[in-house]
N, C-alpha and C positions, 0 to 999 in steps of 0.2 A: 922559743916563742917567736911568731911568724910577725911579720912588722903592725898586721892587721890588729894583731890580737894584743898589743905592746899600744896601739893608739886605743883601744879601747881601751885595758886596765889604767889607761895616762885619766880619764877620765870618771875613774869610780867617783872622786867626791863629788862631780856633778849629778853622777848618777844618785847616789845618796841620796844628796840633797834634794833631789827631786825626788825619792820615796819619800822623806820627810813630809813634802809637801802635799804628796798624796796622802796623808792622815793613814799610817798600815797598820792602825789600832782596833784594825775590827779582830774580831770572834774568828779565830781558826781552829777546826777539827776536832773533832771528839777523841775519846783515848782508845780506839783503837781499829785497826785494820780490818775494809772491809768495808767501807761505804758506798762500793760498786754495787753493793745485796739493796741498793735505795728502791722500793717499789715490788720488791720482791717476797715471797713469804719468809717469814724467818725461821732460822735453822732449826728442825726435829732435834730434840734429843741422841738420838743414834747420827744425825750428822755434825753435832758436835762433837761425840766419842769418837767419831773418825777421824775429823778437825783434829780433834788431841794427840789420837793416835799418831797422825801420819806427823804432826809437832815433834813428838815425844821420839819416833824413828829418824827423824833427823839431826836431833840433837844427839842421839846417840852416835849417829854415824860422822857428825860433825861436834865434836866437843869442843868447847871455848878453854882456848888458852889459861891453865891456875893461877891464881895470884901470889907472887915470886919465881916464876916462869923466867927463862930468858927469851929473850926476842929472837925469835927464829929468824934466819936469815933469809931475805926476799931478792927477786927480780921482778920489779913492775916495769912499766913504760907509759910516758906522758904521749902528750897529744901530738908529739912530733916523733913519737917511736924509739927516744931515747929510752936508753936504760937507766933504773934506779936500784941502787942495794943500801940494806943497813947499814957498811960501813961510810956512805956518804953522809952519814951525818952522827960519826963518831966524834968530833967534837962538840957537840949538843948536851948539855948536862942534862935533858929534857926530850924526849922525844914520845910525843903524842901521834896516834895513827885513826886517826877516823874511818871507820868501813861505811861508806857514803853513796849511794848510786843518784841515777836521774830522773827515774819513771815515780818513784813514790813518792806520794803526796806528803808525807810526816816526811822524809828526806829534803824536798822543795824547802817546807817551812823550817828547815835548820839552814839554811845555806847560806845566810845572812849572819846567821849564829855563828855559825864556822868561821866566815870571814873576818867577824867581830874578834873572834878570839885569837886569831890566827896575826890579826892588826895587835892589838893587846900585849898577846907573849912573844912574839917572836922577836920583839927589842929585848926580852929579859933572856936573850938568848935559847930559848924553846924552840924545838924543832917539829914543826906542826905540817902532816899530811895526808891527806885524803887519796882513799883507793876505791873503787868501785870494783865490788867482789864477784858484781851479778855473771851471772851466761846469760848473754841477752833473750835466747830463744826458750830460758828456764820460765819466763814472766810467759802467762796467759793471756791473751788478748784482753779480756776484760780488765786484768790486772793495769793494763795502759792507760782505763780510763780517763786518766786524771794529767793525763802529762800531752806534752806535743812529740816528743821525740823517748826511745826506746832507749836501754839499756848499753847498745854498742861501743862499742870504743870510738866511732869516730863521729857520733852525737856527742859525747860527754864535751867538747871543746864548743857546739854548739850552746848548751846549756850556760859555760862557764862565759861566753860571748853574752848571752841575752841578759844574767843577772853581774854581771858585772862581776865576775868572780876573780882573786889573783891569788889565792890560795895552791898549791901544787895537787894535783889529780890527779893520779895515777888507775892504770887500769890490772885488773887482776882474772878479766872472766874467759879469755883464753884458755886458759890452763888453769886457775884457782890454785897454784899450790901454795901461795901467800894465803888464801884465805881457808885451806884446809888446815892450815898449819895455827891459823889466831880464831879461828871460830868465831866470826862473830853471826851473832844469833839472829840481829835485824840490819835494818841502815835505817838511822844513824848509828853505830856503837865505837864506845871511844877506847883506847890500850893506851894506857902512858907508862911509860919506863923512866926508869934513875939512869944515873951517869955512868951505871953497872949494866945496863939495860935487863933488869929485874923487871917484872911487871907490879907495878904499884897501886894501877887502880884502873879497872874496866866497867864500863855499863852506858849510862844516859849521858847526855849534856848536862841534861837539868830534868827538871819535873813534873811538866808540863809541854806538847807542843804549842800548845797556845801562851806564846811568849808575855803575854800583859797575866795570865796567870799562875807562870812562875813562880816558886817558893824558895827552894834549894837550886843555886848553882853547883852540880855535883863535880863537874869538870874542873871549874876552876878552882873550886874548894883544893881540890888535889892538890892542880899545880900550884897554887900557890903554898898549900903545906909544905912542897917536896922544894917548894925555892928558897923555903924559911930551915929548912934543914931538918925538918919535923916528920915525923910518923903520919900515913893517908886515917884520916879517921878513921873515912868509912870506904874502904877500899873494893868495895864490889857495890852494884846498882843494878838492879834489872833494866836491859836496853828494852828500848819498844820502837814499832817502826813497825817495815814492808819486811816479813821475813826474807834473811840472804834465798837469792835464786839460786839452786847450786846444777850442776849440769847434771845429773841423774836425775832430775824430776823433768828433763825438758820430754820425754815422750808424751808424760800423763799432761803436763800441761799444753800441748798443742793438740791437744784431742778437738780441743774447740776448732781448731782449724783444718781438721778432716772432718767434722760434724760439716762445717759451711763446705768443706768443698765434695762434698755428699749430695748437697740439694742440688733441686732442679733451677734450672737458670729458665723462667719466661720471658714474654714480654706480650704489653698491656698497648691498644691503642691510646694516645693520648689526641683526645679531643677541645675542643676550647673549652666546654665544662669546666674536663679534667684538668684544665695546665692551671684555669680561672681556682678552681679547689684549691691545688697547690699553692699557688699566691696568697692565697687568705690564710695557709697554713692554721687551721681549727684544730692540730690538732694535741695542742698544749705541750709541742716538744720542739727541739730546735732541728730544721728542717735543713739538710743540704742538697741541690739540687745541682746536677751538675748535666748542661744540655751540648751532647757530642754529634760528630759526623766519623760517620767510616772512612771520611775520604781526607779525614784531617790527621796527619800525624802525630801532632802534637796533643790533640785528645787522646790517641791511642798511648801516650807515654806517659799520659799524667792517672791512668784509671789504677792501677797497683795502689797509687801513694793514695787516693782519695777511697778504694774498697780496703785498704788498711785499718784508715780512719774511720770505718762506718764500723770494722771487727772491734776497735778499740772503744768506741762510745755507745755503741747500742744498747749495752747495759743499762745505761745512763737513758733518761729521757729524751733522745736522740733518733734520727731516721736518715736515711740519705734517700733518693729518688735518679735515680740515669734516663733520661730524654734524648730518645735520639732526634734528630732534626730531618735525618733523611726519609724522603716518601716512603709508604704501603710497597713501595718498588724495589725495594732495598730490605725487606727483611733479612733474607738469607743470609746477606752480607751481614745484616745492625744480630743476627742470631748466630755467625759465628764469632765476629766479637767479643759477643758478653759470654761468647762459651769458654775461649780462649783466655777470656781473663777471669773467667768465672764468677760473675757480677750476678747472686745469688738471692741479691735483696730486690727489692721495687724497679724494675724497668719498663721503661715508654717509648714508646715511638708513634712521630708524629703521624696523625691520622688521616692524613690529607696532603697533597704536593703544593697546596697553599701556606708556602713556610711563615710569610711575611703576615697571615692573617690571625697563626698559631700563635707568633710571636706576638702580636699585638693584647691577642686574647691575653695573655700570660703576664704581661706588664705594660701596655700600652705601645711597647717602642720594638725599633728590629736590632738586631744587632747583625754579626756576621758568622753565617752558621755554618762554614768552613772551620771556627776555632772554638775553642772549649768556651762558655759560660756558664761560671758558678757562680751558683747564690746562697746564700745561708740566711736562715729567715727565722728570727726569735718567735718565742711561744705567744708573743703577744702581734704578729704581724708583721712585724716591722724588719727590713731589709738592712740587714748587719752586715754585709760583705757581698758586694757584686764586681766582676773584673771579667772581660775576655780577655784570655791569656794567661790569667793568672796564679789561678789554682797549681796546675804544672809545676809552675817556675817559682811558685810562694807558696807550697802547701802546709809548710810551718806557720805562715801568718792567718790558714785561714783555721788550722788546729786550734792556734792560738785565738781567734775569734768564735769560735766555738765553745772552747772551755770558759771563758769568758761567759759566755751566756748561756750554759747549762744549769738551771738549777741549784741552788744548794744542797746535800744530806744533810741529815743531823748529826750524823759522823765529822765530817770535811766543812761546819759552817764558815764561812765568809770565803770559799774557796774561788769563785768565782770575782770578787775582788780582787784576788790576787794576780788573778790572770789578767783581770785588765787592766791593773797597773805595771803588768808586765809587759803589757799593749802600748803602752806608755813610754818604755823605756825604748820599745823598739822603735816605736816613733820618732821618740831623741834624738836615737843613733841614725836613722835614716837623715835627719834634717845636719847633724856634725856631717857625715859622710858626704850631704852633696855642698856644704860650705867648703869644704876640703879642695 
C-alpha cells in the first residue's frame, strides 16, 4: 500500500462519520439488473428466452463451486501487483472470498457492507477478501452506466480511494482462473471455507440491496455459526448482482462499440441561437458540452475519456454536444479531428470568426478558446460543473457529477444520492489533502 493510499484508509472514521451525517437512509435499487432498459421498451417475450438462454449457457460453462468443495488454490494480485495465494492465509480458521467488482451498481451498494463486515470478523480472526472476477472489456458500454470508472485493474484502487475502502481487493480478470475455478454467478457473491477450507456456505450477503430493507443477514449468519463450532444452516443462497463478466462474451459485448464506430461523424453550424438553445438545455436530460480548438492539445487528449463517457451514459437520459470554437475556416482541420477520434454524437462548430460574440451568446462571458470548456448542465437548467482545463485532468469528477444528476430508475432508486454524497467525500479529501 502506497503512502497516499495508507493516509487515506488513516481516515475512514472521518470518512464515516461524515456519511453518517449525510443521512444514506434513502431507497436504493430495485432487485434486479438492468436499470440501464430506463425509458426504453420492455423486453418481448423471445428476448427474455434469449436473456435466459444465454444465462442458462454460462452457467453451464462456468459452474459455481459445490458445497464441501475444497478451495482451489489461486493467484490474484492487489493494487500494487503483488501476489496473493490460499496458502497466505492458512492460519485463518475462516476464510471468506467476495467476488466483488466496480462498475455494478448492486456491487457499489455492498461495499460499505463488505467493509462493515470485514471491520467486524476480522478481530475474530476471519479472513475476509475481495476479488474482482470481471474482463474489463466483457462489460458493454451501457453496462457502465452507473459507475465512474470501469472494471480494470488499475481503477479498482481508484474506487477503493473514493469510498474509503481498506478491505484487501484483489484482481482476477486478466486470466480468471480464480474465477473459473469458484464460479461465482454475480458480484457480489460470497464462499466461506472452515479451517479445512471445505466450502460451507455461498450466495448473498443478505437479502436485500437495499440495506434499511434487510431481513436475513445470510453471511454473517454463517460465520458466526462456523465460529460457534456449529453446522451453516442454510449453506447455499442465491447471489444477485451484475452477472460475472467473463472474457468469451467480450466480442458480443463490444458490438456496441463497432455499431458507434460505424456511424457517420458530421458537423452542425453552431450559431448564437443554437449555443443560446443549448444553455437553456429544454431538453429534460443531463447535457455535457464540451467546447474544443484544434489548435489546443490538451483538448485533443481529453476527447477519448469524455466520448467514453457519452458511450457509457447515453442509455441513461443523458447527451453530450462537441463545439468547436475554431472559425467556418477551419473545418477540415475541426472534420478530421472528430474523424480521428470518431466523435459520432452531436457536433458544432462555431459559425462565425466572431468567437468572443459566440461565447457571450452561450453564457454571457468569454473564456479562453485555446483550452477545453466543459459544462454539464442538469435537466432543470442549472450549470452543475463548468471548469477550462478540467475535464482532461478530472474527468472522474465530472462522471461523478453526472451520475449525481441523472435521474433516477425504478430499478436503482436513490442512486443518484449516492453519488453525491460520494461528491462529498471527494470534496473531504481534496480539503485533508491541501491542509496537508
Amino acid at each position: 500500500m502506497n503512502a497516499n493510499m495508507k493516509h487515506l484508509f488513516s481516515n475512514r472514521g472521518l470518512y464515516l462519520a461524515v456519511l453518517a451525517c449525510l443521512a444514506l437512509s434513502v431507497s436504493l435499487f430495485g432487485q434486479q439488473e438492468g436499470g440501464g432498459r430506463a425509458g426504453r421498451a420492455p423486453l418481448t417475450p423471445e428476448q427474455q428466452a434469449a436473456r435466459k438462454a444465454a444465462a442458462d449457457k454460462y452457467a453451464a460453462l462456468h459452474p459455481t463451486l459445490a458445497t464441501g468443495s475444497s478451495a482451489p488454490d489461486f493467484s490474484v494480485v492487489d493494487e500494487q501487483g503483488k501476489k496473493h495465494t490460499l496458502s497466505e492465509y492458512n492460519k485463518s480458521p475462516i476464510l471468506a472470498i467476495i467476488f466483488q467488482c466496480t462498475h455494478c451498481p448492486y456491487a457499489q451498494m455492498y461495499e460499505d457492507r463488505i467493509q462493515k463486515l470485514y471491520e467486524d470478523y476480522t478481530p475474530k480472526g476471519v479472513a475476509i477478501i475481495a476479488v474482482n472476477p470481471n474482463a474489463a472489456l466483457a462489460a458493454s458500454p451501457g453496462e457502465l452506466a452507473y459507475t465512474d470508472v470501469d472494471d480494470s485493474y488499475e481503477n479498482m484502487a481508484i474506487r477503493q480511494k473514493l469510498r474509503q475502502l481498506t478491505y484487501p481487493y484483489f484482481y482476477d480478470g486478466y486470466t480468471q482462473v480464480m474465477s473459473q475455478a469458484y464460479g461465482p454467478k454475480a458480484t457480489p457473491h460470497v464462499f466461506i471455507f472452515d479451517k479445512d477450507r471445505k466450502l460451507q456456505y455461498d450466495g448473498r450477503l443478505d437479502d436485500s440491496q437495499v440495506e434499511a430493507r434487510v431481513t436475513t443477514h445470510d453471511a454473517r449468519a454463517a460465520l458466526d455459526e462456523m465460529l460457534a463450532g456449529q453446522p451453516v444452516a442454510v449453506p447455499h443462497t442465491p447471489a444477485f448482482g451484475c452477472a460475472t463478466k467473463w472474457a468469451d462474451q467480450i466480442e458480443a459485448k463490444q458490438k456496441a462499440v463497432k455499431d458507434w464506430q460505424a456511424l457517420p461523424v458530421t458537423i452542425e453550424p453552431a450559431t448564437a441561437d443554437t449555443l443560446k438553445e443549448l444553455r437553456a438545455n429544454t431538453t429534460g436530460k443531463v447535457l455535457l458540452l464540451t467546447f474544443y480548438s484544434t489548435k489546443c492539445a490538451r483538448c485533443v487528449a481529453e476527447f477519448p475519456d469524455l466520448i467514453t463517457s457519452y458511450l457509457w451514459y447515453k442509455v441513461r437520459p443523458f447527451n453530450m454536444v462537441t463545439i468547436s470554437t475554431d472559425g467556418p475556416s477551419a473545418q477540415a482541420d475541426v472534420q478530421k479531428l472528430l474523424d480521428d477520434q470518431h466523435s459520432a454524437g452531436r457536433n458544432l462548430q462555431f459559425a462565425s470568426a466572431d468567437t468572443a460574440a459566440l461565447q457571450k451568446a452561450f453564457d454571457g462571458k468569454t473564456w479562453n478558446t485555446h483550452e477545453p470548456y466543459t459544462v454539464v448542465i442538469a435537466p432543470n437548467g442549472d450549470v452543475v460543473y463548468e471548469g477550462n482545463n478540467k475535464a482532461g485532468d478530472d474527468v472522474l469528477h465530472v462522471r461523478r457529477v453526472i451520475l449525481a444528476n441523472l435521474p433516477d430508475t425504478s430499478n436503482y432508486a436513490g442512486f443518484a444520492s449516492h453519488w453525491a454524497n460520494n461528491l462529498r467525500l471527494e470534496a473531504l479529501e481534496e480539503k485533508l489533502v491541501a491542509k496537508r
